[in-house]
C-alpha positions in Angstrom: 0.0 0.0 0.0 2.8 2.8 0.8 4.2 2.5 -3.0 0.1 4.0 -3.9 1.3 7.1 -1.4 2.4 9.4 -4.0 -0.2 8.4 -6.4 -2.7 11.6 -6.8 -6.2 11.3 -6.3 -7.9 13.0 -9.1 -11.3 12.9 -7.5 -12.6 16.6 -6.1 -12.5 16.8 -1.8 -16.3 17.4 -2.4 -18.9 14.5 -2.3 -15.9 11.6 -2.1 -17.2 9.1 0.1 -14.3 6.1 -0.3 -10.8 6.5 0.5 -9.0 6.5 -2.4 -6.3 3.9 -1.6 -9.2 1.6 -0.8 -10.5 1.7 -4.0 -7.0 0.7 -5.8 -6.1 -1.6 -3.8 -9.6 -3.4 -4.3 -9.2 -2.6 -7.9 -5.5 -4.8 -7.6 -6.4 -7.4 -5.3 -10.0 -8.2 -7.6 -7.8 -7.9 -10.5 -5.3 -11.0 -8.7 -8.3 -13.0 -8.3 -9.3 -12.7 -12.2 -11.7 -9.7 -12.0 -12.4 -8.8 -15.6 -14.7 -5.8 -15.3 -16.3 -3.2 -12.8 -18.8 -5.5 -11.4 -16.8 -8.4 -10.7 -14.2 -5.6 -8.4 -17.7 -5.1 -6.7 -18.6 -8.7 -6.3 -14.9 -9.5 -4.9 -15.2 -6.6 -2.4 -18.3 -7.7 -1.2 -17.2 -11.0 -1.0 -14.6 -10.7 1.4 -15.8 -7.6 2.9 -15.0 -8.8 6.4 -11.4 -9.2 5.6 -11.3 -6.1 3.3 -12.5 -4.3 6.5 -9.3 -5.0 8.5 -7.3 -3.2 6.6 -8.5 -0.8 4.8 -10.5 1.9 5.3 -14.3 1.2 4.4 -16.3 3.8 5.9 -19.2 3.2 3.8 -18.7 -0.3 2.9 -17.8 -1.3 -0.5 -17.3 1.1 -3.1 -19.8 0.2 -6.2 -18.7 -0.7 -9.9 -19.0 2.8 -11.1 -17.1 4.2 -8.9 -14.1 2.2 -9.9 -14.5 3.3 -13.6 -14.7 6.7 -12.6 -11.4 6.6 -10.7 -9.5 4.6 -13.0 -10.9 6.5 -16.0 -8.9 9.5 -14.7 -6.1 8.2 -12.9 -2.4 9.4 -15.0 -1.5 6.2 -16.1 2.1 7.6 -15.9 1.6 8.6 -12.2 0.0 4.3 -12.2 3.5 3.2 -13.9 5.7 5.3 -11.3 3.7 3.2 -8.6 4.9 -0.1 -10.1 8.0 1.0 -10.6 8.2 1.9 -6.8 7.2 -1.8 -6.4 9.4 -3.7 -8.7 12.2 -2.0 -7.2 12.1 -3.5 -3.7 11.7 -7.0 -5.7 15.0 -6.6 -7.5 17.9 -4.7 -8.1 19.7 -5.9 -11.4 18.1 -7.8 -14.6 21.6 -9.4 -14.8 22.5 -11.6 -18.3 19.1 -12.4 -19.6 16.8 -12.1 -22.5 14.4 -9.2 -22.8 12.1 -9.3 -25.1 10.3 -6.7 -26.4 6.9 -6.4 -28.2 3.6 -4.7 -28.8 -0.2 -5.7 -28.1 -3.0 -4.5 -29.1 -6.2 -5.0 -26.5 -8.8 -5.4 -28.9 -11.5 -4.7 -27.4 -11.0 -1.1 -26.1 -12.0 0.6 -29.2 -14.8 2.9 -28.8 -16.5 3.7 -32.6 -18.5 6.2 -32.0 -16.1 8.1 -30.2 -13.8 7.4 -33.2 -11.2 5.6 -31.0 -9.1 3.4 -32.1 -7.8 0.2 -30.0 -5.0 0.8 -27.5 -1.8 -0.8 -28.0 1.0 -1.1 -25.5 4.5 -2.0 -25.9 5.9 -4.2 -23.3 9.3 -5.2 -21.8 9.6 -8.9 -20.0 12.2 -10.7 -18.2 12.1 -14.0 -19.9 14.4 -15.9 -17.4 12.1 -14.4 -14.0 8.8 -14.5 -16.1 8.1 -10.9 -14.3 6.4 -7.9 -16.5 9.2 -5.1 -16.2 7.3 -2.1 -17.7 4.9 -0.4 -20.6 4.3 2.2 -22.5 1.1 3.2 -25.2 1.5 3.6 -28.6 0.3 6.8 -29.8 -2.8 6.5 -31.8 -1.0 8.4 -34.9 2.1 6.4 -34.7 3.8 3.3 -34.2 5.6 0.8 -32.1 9.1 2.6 -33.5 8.3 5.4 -31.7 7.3 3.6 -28.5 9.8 1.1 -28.0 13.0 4.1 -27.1 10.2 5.0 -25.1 10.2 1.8 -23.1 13.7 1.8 -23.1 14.6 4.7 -21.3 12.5 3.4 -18.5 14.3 0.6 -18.3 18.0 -0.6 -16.8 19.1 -3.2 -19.3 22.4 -2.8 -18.5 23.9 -6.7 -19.4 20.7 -7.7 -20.7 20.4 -9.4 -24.5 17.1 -7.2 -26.1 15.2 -9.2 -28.5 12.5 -6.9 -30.9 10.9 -8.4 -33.9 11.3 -6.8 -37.2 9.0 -3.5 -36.6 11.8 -2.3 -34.3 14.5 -3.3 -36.2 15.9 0.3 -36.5 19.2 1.6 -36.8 18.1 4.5 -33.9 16.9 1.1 -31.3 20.6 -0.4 -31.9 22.4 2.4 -30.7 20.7 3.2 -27.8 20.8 -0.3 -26.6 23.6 -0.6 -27.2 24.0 3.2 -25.3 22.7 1.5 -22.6 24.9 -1.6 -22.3 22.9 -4.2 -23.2 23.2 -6.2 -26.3 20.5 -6.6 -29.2 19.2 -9.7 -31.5 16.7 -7.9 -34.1 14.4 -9.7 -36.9 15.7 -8.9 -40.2 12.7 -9.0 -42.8 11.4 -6.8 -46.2 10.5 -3.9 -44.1 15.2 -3.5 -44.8 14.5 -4.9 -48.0 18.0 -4.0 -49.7 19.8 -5.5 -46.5 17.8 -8.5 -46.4 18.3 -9.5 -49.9 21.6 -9.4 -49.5 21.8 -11.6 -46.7 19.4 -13.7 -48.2 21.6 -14.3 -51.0 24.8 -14.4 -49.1 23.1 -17.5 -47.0 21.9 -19.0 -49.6 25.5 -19.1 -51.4 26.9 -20.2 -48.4 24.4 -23.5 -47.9 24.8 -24.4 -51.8 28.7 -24.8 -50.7 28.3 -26.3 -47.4 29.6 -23.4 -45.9 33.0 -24.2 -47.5 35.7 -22.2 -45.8 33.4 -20.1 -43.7 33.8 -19.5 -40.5 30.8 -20.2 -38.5 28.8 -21.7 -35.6 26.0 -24.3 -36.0 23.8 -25.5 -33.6 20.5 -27.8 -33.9 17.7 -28.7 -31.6 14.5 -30.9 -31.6 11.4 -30.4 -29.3 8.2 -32.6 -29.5 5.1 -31.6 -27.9 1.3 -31.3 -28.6 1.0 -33.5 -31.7 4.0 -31.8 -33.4 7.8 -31.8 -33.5 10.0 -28.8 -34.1 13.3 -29.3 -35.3 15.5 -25.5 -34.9 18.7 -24.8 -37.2 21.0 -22.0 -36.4 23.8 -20.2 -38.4 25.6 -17.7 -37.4 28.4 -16.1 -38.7 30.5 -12.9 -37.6 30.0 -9.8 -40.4 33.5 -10.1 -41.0 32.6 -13.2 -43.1 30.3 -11.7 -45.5 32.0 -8.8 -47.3 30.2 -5.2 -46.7 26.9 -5.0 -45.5 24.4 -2.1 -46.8 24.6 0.5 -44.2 26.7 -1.4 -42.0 28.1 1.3 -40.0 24.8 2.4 -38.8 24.4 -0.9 -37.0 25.6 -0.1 -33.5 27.4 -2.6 -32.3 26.9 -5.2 -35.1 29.0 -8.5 -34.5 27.0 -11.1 -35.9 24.2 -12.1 -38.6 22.4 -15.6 -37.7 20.2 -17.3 -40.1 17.1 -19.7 -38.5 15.3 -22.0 -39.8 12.0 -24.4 -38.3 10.7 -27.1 -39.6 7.5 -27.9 -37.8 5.6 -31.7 -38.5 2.4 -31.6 -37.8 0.2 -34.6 -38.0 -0.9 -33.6 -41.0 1.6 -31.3 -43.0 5.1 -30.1 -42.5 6.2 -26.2 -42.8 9.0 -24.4 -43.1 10.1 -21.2 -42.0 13.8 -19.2 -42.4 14.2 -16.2 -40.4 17.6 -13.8 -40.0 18.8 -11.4 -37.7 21.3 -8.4 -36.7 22.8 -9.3 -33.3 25.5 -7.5 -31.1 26.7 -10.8 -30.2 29.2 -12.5 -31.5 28.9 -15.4 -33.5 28.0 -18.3 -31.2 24.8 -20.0 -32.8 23.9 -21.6 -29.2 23.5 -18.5 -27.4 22.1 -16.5 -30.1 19.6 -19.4 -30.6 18.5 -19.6 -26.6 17.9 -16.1 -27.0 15.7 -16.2 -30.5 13.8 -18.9 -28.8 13.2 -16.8 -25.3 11.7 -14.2 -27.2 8.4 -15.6 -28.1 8.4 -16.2 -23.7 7.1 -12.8 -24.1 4.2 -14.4 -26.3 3.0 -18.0 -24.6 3.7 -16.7 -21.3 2.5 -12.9 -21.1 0.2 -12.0 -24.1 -1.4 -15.3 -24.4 -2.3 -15.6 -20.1 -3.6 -11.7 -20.3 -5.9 -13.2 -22.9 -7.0 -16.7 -21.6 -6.7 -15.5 -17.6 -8.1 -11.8 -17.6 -9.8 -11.5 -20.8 -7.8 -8.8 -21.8 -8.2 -9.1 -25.8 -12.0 -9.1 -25.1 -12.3 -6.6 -22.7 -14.9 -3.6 -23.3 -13.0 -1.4 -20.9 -12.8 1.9 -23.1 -13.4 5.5 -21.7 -10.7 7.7 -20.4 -7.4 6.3 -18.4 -9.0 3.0 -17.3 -7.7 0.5 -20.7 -3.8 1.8 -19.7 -4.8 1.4 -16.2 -6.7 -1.6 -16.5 -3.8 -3.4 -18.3 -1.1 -2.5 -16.1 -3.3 -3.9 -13.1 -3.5 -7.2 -14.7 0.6 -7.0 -15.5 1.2 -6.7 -11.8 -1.4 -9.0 -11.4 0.3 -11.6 -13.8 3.9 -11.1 -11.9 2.2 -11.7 -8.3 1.0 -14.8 -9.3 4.1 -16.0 -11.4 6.4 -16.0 -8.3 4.1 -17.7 -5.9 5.4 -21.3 -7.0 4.1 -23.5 -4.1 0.2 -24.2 -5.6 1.0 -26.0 -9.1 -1.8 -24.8 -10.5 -2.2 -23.0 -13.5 -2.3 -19.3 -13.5 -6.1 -19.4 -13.8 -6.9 -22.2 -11.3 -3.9 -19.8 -8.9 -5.9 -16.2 -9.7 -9.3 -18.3 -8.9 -7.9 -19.6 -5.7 -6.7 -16.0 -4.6 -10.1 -14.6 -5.7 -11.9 -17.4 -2.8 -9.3 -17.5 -0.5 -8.0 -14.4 1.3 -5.2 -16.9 3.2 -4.2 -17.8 0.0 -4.3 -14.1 -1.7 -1.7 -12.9 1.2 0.6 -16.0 0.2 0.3 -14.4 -3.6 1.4 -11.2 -2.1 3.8 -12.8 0.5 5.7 -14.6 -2.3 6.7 -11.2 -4.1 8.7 -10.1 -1.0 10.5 -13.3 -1.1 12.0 -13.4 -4.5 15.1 -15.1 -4.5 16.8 -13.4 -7.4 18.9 -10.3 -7.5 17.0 -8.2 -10.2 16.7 -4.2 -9.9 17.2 -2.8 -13.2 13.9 -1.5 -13.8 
C-alpha cells in the first residue's frame, strides 16, 4: 500500500465518500483474483468484505462498480506506472544476463467507434528468465511501435541484458541506444530493410549451396516434441567479417553477428518451413544467439497469451478515459504476483481463482513477491 502514497487522487474533496487507496487496492487485489470488469471488483469486495474491513478503510462499505471506472478512468497512467516502478524496485535490483524481449499488443476490445477511437496498444518489456512484467508504455494512436519502443527503453536498466524486438523495431536509432545503454540486441531482419535483407538472403543462400566451404561459422541444432507436433530449430551464425560489406553497416551499433534460423515444424498432417535472419551485437556463437531467439516468443506464450485466456484482456470492453492503460497494467502486476508464488501448481487461472476465494491464499500471492530469491533491480 505505501508504494500508492504518491499516487494523486484525481477525484474533487467534495462529495468523495471512499478512500481512495481503498479503491486501488480493491481494484488490484480483484484484479489478482481474475476480475475482468467493474462488477466483478464489486462482487470480490463484497465477498470478502470482512477481511477487506481490517485493513482498509471502508467507511461506507464497498465502493460500487461505477465508482471504480470513474477513478481509474482518470487516474495518469504515468503517475500508475511510477507506482509499479516503486514496487518492482524493492523485488529486484539488477536484470543481470538475460533475455528481454520486447513487443507490442494490441487490446482489442477497447475501441470505442463512435467516439472514433481506435484500439490501445502497449508496448511491453519482460524478463524471460524471471517470467516478471518489467514495464509499458502506449503507442500513440497516430504512430507506431518505433516510436514507443525508445520510449520503453529509457524506463528501463538493461544494462547486461540481451534485447530481442521483432522486425517492426529493427531500426538503426533502437541499436544504438541499446547498445548506449549496455545491453546487447538480436533484431528480426525481414522486407520492411528490403535492400539489407536481400543481400543476406543471398549471401546464405551461397553459403548452404557450398556447405559453408571455408566459412567460419557456428551451428547449432535442436529438436522439441510436444502437442502432436515436433519442431526441429537450425542455427547459423556467422561474424560480419565473413560476408564482405553489408548495406549501411556502420549504422548498426554494435553489429557482431548475422544468424540465419530455420523451423521445420511436422504436424500430424503437414510439415512447414520457415527461415528467419537477424542483426545481433553478439558474437557469432549460434547456441546463445539461438537460446535467446527462442526466449523471445516467452514474451508471447507466457504474457500476451495468459492476459488473454486468464483476464480477458483481448475481449475486454473497458474503453473511456485512463481506465484501458490502467486496467492493463493492473492485470501486468497482477500476472507477476501470481508468477512468483510457486508452491500451488496450478495453472495461473486455477492460482488467480484460488486468490479470488481465499483471502489466506491471496496474502501468500502477495507474500511470495517479498521473497524473491533473485537479484533483479534494473527497472
Amino acid at each position: 500500500m505505501t508504494h500508492f502514497d504518491d499516487l494523486e487522487d484525481p477525484r474533487g474533496k467534495q462529495g468523495v465518500l471512499h478512500p481512495f487507496i481503498s479503491i486501488v487496492m480493491i481494484g488490484l487485489l480483484a484484479t489478482i483474483g481474475g476480475a475482468q470488469g467493474w462488477d466483478d471488483i464489486e462482487v470480490y469486495g463484497e465477498s470478502h468484505q470482512q477481511w477487506l474491513t481490517s485493513f482498509l478503510p471502508l467507511p461506507f462499505g464497498i465502493p460500487r462498480a461505477d465508482t471504480y471506472r470513474r477513478l481509474f478512468e482518470r487516474i495518469s497512467p504515468k503517475a500508475m506506472e511510477l507506482s509499479f516502478r516503486g514496487w518492482l524496485s524493492t523485488l529486484v535490483t539488477e536484470l543481470g544476463a538475460q533475455v528481454v524481449p520486447i513487443d507490442g499488443k494490441a487490446l482489442n476490445g477497447s475501441y470505442d467507434r463512435n467516439a472514433e477511437q481506435s484500439a490501445l496498444q502497449v508496448v511491453s518489456a519482460w524478463a524471460s528468465e524471471h517470467r516478471l512484467f518489467l514495464g509499458q508504455v502506449k503507442v500513440d494512436s497516430k504512430s507506431n511501435e518505433i516510436t514507443a519502443i525508445p520510449a520503453l527503453l529509457e524506463l528501463l536498466d538493461i544494462a547486461g541484458c540481451i534485447i530481442t524486438i521483432d522486425a517492426m523495431g529493427t531500426q538503426h536509432e533502437i541499436s544504438r541506444q541499446i547498445q548506449a545503454q549496455g545491453a546487447d540486441y538480436v533484431l528480426a531482419l525481414k522486407a520492411n530493410h528490403p535492400t539489407l535483407f536481400g543481400q543476406v538472403e543471398q549471401w546464405f543462400a551461397a553459403a548452404d549451396a557450398s556447405g559453408f566451404e571455408g566459412i567460419e561459422h557456428s551451428f547449432d541444432a535442436s529438436v522439441e516434441s510436444g502437442h502432436h507436433r515436433t519442431e526441429k530449430r537450425q542455427v547459423w551464425a556467422v561474424g560480419i567479417e565473413q560476408m564482405g560489406r553489408l548495406y549501411k553497416q556502420s549504422q548498426w551499433a554494435g553489429l557482431q553477428s548475422i544468424v540465419k534460423v530455420t523451423r521445420t515444424r511436422q504436424l500430424w498432417n503437414k510439415t512447414t518451413r520457415e527461415t528467419m535472419f537477424y542483426l545481433t551485437s553478439l558474437p557469432p556463437q549460434a547456441a546463445q544467439v539461438g537460446r535467446a531467439i527462442r526466449q523471445h516468443w516467452s514474451i508471447e506464450n507466457q504474457l500476451h497469451w495468459v492476459l488473454d485466456v486468464t483476464f480477458g484482456e483481448d475481449a475486454s470492453r473497458i474503453r473511456t478515459g485512463h481506465a484501458p492503460e490502467n486496467m492493463s497494467l493492473l492485470r501486468r502486476w497482477s500476472l507477476n504476483l501470481l508468477n512468483q508464488e510457486v508452491t500451488y501448481k496450478r495453472s495461473t487461472r486455477q492460482k488467480a481463482r484460488r486468490a479470488s476465494m481465499s483471502p489466506a491464499y491471496m496474502l501468500k500471492v502477495l507474500e511470495a513477491a517479498k521473497a524473491l530469491p533473485i537479484n533483479t533491480s534494473g527497472t
